[in-house]
Every structure is written in structure tokens, then in C-alpha cells.
C-alpha positions in Angstrom: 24.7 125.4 101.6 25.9 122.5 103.5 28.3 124.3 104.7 29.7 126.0 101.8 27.5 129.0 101.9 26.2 131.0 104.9 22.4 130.3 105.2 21.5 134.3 104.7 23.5 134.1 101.0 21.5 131.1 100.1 18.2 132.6 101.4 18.9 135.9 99.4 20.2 133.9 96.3 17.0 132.5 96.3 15.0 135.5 96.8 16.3 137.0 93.6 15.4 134.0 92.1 12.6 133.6 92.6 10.7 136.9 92.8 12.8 139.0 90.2 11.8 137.1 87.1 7.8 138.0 87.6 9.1 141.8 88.0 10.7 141.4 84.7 8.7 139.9 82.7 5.2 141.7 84.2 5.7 144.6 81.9 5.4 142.3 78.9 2.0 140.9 80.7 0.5 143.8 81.9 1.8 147.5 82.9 -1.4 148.4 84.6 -1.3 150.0 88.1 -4.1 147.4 89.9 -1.9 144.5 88.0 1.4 146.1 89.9 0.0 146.3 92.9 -1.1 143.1 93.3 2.4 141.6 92.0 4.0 144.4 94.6 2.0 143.0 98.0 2.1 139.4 97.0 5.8 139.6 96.4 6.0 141.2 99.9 4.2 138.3 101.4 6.0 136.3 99.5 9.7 137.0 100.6 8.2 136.5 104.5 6.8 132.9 104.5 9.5 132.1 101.9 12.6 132.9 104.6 10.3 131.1 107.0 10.0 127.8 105.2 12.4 126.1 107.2 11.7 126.9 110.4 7.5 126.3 109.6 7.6 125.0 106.3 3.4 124.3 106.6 2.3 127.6 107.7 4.5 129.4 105.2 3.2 127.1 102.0 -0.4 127.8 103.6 0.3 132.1 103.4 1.8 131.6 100.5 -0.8 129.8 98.4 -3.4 131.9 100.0 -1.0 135.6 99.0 -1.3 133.4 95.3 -5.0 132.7 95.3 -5.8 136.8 96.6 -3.4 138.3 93.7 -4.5 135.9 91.0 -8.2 136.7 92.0 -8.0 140.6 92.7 -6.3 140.8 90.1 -8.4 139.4 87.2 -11.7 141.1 89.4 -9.9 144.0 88.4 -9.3 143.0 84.6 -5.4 142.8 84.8 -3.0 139.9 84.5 0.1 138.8 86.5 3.3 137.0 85.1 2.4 133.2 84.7 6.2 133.7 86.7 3.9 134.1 90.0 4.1 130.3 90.5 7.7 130.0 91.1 7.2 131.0 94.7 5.0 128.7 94.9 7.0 125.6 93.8 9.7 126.3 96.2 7.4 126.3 99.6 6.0 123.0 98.1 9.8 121.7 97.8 10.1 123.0 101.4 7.1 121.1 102.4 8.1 117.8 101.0 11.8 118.4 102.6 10.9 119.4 106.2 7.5 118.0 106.9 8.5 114.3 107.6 5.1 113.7 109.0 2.4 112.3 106.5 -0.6 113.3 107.9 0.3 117.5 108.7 1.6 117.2 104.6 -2.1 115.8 103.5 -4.1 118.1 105.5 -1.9 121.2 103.9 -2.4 119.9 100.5 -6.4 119.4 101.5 -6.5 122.7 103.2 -5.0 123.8 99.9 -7.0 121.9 97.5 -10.2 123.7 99.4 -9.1 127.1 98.7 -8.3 126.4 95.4 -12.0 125.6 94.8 -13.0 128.2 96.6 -10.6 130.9 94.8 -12.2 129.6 91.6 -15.8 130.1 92.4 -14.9 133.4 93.8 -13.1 134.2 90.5 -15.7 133.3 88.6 -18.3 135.3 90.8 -16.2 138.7 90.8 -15.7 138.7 86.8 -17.9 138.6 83.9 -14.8 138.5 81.4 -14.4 134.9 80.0 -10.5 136.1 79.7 -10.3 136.8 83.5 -12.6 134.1 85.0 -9.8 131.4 84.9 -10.0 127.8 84.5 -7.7 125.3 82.6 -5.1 127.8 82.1 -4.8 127.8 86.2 -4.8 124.2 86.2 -2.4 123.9 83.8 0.4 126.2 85.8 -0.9 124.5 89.3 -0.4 120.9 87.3 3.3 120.5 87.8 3.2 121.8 91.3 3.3 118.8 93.1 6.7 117.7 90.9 8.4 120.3 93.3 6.7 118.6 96.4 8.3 115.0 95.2 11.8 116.7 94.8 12.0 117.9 98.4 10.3 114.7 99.4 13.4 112.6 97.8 15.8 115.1 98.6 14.8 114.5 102.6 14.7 110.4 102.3 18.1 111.0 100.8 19.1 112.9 103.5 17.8 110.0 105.8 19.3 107.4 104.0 23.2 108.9 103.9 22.5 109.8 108.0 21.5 106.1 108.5 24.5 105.0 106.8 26.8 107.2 108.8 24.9 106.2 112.5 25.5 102.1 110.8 28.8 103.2 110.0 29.7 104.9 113.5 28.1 101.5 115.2 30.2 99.6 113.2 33.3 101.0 114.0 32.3 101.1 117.8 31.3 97.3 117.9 35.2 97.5 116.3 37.0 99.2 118.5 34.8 97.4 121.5 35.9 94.0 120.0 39.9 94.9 120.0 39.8 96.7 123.2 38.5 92.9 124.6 41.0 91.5 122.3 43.7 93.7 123.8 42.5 93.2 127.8 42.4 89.0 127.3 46.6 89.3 125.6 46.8 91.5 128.5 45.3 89.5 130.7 47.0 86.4 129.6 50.5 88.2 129.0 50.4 88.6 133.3 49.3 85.1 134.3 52.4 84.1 132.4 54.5 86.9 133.7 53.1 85.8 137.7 53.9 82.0 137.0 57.5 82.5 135.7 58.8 86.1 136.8 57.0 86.2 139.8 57.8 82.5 141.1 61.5 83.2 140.2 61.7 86.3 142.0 59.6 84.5 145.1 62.8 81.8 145.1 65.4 84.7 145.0 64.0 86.4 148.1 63.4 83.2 149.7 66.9 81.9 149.3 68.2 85.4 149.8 66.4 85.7 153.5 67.9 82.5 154.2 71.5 83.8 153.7 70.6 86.5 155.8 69.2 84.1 158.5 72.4 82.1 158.6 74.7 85.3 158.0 76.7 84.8 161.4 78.6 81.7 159.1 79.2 84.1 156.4 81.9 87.1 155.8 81.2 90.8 156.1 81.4 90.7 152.1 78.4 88.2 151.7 76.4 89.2 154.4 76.5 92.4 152.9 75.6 90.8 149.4 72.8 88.7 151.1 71.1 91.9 152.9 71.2 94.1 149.2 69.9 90.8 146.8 66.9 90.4 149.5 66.2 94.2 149.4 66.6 94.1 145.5 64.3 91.2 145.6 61.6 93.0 147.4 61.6 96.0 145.3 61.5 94.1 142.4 58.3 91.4 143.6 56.5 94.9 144.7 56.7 96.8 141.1 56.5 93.4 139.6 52.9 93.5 141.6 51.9 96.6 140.6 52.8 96.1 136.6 50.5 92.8 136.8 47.8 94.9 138.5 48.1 97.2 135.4 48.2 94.4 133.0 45.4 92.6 134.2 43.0 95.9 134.5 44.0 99.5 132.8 41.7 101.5 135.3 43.1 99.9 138.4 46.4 101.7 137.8 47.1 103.0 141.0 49.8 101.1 142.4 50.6 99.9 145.6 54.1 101.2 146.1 55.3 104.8 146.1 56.6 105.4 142.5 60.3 105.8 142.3 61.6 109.5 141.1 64.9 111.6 141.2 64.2 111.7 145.4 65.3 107.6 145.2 68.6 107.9 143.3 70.4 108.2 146.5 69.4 105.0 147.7 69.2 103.3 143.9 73.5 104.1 143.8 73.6 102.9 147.2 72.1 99.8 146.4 74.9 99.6 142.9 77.6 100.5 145.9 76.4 97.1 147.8 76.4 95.2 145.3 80.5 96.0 144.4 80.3 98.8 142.3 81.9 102.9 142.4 79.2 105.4 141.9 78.8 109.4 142.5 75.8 111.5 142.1 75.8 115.1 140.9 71.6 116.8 141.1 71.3 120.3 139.8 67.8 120.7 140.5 65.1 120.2 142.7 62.9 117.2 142.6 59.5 118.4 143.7 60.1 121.0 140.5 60.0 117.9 137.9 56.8 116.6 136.6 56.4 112.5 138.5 56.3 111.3 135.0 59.7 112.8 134.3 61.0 112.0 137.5 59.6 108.3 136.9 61.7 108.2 133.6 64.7 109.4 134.8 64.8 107.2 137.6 64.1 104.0 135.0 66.9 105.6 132.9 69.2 105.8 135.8 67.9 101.9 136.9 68.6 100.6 133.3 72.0 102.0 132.9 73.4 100.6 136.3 72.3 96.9 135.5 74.4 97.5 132.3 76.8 98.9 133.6 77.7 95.7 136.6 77.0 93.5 133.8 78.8 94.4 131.2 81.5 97.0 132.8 81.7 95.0 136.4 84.1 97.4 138.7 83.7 100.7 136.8 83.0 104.0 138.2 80.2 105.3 137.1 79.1 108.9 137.3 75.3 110.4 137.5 74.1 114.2 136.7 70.8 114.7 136.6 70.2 119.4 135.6 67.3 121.5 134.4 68.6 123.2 131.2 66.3 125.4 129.0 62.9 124.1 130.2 64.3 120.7 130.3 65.9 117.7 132.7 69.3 116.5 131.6 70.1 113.2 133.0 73.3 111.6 132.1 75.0 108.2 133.3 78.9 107.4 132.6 80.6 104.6 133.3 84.6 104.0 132.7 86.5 101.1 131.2 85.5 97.7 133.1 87.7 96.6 135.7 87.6 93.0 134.9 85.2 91.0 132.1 81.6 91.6 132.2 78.9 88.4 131.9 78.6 86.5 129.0 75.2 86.9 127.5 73.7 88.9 130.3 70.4 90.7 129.9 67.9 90.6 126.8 68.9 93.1 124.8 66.2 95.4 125.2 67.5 98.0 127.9 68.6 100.8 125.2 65.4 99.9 123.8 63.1 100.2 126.8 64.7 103.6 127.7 64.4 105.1 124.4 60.9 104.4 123.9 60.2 105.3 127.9 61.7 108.6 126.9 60.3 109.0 123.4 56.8 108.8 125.0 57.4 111.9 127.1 58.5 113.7 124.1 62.2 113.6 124.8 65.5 112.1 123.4 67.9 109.9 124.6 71.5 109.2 123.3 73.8 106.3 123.9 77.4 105.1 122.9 80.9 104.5 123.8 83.3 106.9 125.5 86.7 107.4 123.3 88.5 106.0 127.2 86.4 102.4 126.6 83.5 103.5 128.8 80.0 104.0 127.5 77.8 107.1 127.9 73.3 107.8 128.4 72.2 110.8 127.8 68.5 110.7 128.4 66.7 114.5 128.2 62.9 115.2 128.4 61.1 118.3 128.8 59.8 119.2 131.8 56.1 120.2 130.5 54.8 118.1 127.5 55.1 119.2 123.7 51.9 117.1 122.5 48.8 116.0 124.4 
């Protein structure tokens, strides 16, 4: 029960229980054939309402006490005697009662309805035997007596039941009033994490492209060299205020994640190494496979990847070719960035510190691996590879 045992076992189990101790202990009562067959038909009845207690718990206590009241009374109008075992039936439909009958008033019209053909049972006893050992009376009352005992244990047994399920529901509210309180926890951070990014990152970027465009306005007083500077620094500008946009959008509101740019993949490396070729560096790209057969998330990864080791590589390896693969091996994409030795001193201090970081969690999310370290020439290596259909959900 409760899970543990299939409800036919426990119905069976019960059953035996129940019914077999009155067949074994009636031939020390009474061997008689009238006394057996009155044991035989109310046992009968009594395995029926008893598997049907749960389903109508009243109309299977009000069979069954009426199956009691027949065999006690046919059986002493015939001058035999049943097991005083008879009652045990009887105590479990009233345990049933008490545990499945939740309303008050269907429990007290039973027990009336009850109560009235117990009176009536008696009378008829008494009318359809002239033995004083057969015409019951106190002995009956004395077996009935702890009857409703059985009733109270079902009774506590269901309010215990009630209890434990209003704890749970308390419980489950508790825990969603929890969960509802950091999820509007998380959304103001969020929320206040992109009004600082918009009045610092955003403004910044806003006085790049501006200053940038004006370059680019004036370029006829500049050299081939810087107007070619100018035009990539106010195209890397744009880009950069447009995702910059989008990531707000997604910061400010989860569900309003679709963003307003087309999102960068393997198709954009082309123009992503042009852009490292603009701004003074050596670059080469090698693809072994077909974009539209990677996944936009991988795609979206490998570009960032790709993104993230550039920058590093002009700042901190300025003038050193660097070499991009991106292959599908064994069910997964392979992208790998290589630069050489640097060509002349990289910035002092340049970037956060986070890049490696960034990637490797970007790639860890998609269930993948990524690898990064020197070359034995002085050059550093990224190996970044993901599958190309999820592991875990």
C-alpha cells in the first residue's frame, strides 16, 4: 500500500484476513450444516462489498451489516451458532467508512440506517426463536460495542491524511512564493545591471562611432592607411552598439529575446577576418563544412570563439598571422584559432581578463570543450569543440 504493494495484493491480504479466521475457528462453534451455510453465503457477500469499500464505502458497510444481521438471525432461527470471528468483516467496512466518507451527514445516516436494523434484527431474533441461548441480547451488544473503535481509526487515519496533504500544498506555496520572490530579485539586478551597462558602455561606444564618422567625414585630409582605419573602427562601432542593443533588450526582459540583428554564425567569419585584415593584422580561413549543417547555437559559439581570439590576438600578438579552421569531426565542430609569435609588443594591460573565461563557459554550456595555450614557436593556440546535437537537455 502506498505504493509499496499493488492494490489487488493488499485487497487479497486482506481477504484472508479477514474471512479465514471464522472458517477456522467455526468447527470449534458449531459443525452443523444450517450453521455452514450461513457462514458460507455471508462470507460470499462479504468478500463483494469488502473489495468495494473504496470505491462506495457506504453502500458496502450497509450490505454488509445487513449479510451480518441475516446470518446471525437465520442462523440462531435455525438453532446453530457462527464464530463470534463474524464481526471482523464488519470492523473493517466501518474503518472504510470513517476513511472515505469525508462527509458528516452520509456517515450519520449509515450509522442510523444501521442502528434501525439492528433493532429490527433483534426483535426478529427474538420472534423466530424460543431458545433463550439463540434469542441474543447482551452478548450481541457486547461484540457490536467496540465496533465504532474501528470507525474512529479510519476517521483519524483520513484527517492524517489531510493534514500531511495540507502541509505538502503549504509547502509547494511556499516554495513558489520563493522562487517567485528571486525570480523578481533576479529581473530588478537584471534590470539594473543594463541601465548601468546603457549609461557607461553604451555612451562610450555612441562617442566612438561619433568620433569615428567624423574621421571618415574629413577623410580626404587623411592617408589611405587612416582612412582605411576610420571606415573599419566606425563599422566595428556599429556592430558593436547593435549587439550591445540587443544584450540590454535581453537583460532588461528574458522573453523579449528576439533580437534585432541577424545573429552572427560560421556564414560571417569571412567578413569578421576581414575586419582583423583592416585593422593591420594577417589572417587565413580554412571551413570544412557546411554552415546551414551546424546547429545556430553552435554556429553562434564558434563565431564568439573566433571574435574573442582575434581581439587577443591584435592585442597582445599585434602583427601575427593568425590562422582559422573550423571541420565536422565525429558528430562534432572543430574550430581552431592560431596565431604566431607577435611582430612587435602587444598593449600593456589590455582587455579584462575574462576572454578565456567567457569562451570556455560559452562552450561548456553547449556541452563542449575548449583548450587554450602557447605554441612551442611563441604563438598561442584555441581549440574550441562542441557537438553538433546536444548531450543534455
Amino acid at each position: 500500500m502506498d505504493g509499496r504493494w499493488p492494490r489487488w495484493g493488499a485487497d487479497a491480504g486482506l481477504v484472508v484476513l479477514t474471512f479465514l479466521p471464522a472458517l477456522l475457528s467455526q468447527p470449534y462453534v458449531d459443525t452443523s450444516g444450517p450453521a455452514w451455510a450461513s457462514l458460507t453465503v455471508y462470507e460470499t457477500v462479504g468478500v463483494g462489498v469488502l473489495l468495494l469499500r473504496r470505491r462506495l464505502p457506504i453502500t458496502a458497510f450497509v450490505v454488509g451489516f445487513v449479510a451480518f444481521l441475516g446470518a446471525l438471525v437465520g442462523s440462531a432461527g435455525a438453532g446453530t451458532k457462527l464464530s463470534p470471528l463474524v464481526f471482523l468483516p464488519l470492523a473493517v467496512l466501518l474503518y472504510s467508512l470513517g476513511h472515505h466518507v469525508a462527509s458528516r451527514r452520509r456517515t450519520v445516516s449509515a450509522v442510523l440506517g444501521v442502528s434501525v436494523l439492528s433493532v429490527a434484527g433483534l426483535w426478529l431474533n427474538r420472534m423466530t426463536t424460543d431458545s433463550g441461548d439463540f434469542q441474543g441480547g447482551l452478548d450481541v451488544l457486547a461484540a457490536l460495542a467496540p465496533m465504532p473503535l474501528a470507525w474512529a481509526m479510519g476517521f483519524a487515519a483520513r484527517t492524517r491524511q489531510e493534514l500531511l496533504a495540507a502541509a505538502e500544498r503549504r509547502a509547494a506555496d511556499a516554495r513558489r512564493a520563493q522562487a517567485l520572490e528571486a525570480a523578481q530579485a533576479t529581473q530588478r539586478e537584471r534590470t539594473r545591471i543594463a541601465g548601468e551597462m546603457h549609461d557607461v558602455v553604451a555612451h562610450s561606444l555612441t562617442l566612438l562611432v561619433v568620433h569615428a564618422e567624423t574621421l571618415r567625414a574629413r577623410g580626404g585630409e587623411l592617408p589611405d592607411w587612416a582612412r582605411a582605419q576610420a571606415d573599419g573602427l566606425a563599422a566595428a562601432g556599429r556592430q558593436s552598439s547593435g549587439e550591445l542593443r540587443d544584450l540590454l533588450r535581453v537583460l532588461r526582459d528574458p522573453a523579449d529575446a528576439v533580437p534585432l540583428r541577424p545573429v552572427p554564425g560560421l556564414g560571417e567569419l569571412g567578413a569578421l577576418l576581414d575586419s582583423h585584415r583592416t585593422a593591420g593584422g594577417t589572417a587565413g580561413l580554412t571551413m570544412g563544412i557546411a554552415p546551414e549543417s551546424v546547429p545556430g547555437p553552435v554556429q553562434l559559439a564558434a563565431y564568439r570563439v573566433v571574435q574573442e581570439a582575434l581581439v587577443n590576438a591584435r592585442r597582445h600578438a599585434p602583427g601575427a598571422p593568425v590562422r582559422v579552421s573550423v571541420d565536422g569531426v565525429a558528430g562534432e565542430l572543430r574550430c581552431e584559432v592560431v596565431n604566431g609569435r607577435a611582430a612587435r609588443r602587444g598593449t600593456a594591460g589590455a582587455g579584462v581578463g575574462l576572454g578565456l573565461v567567457t569562451m570556455e563557459e560559452r562552450v561548456g554550456a553547449l556541452d563542449g570543450a575548449l583548450t587554450a595555450g602557447p605554441t612551442r614557436d611563441g604563438g598561442f593556440r584555441v581549440v574550441a569543440t562542441m557537438p553538433l546535437e546536444r548531450l543534455h537537455v
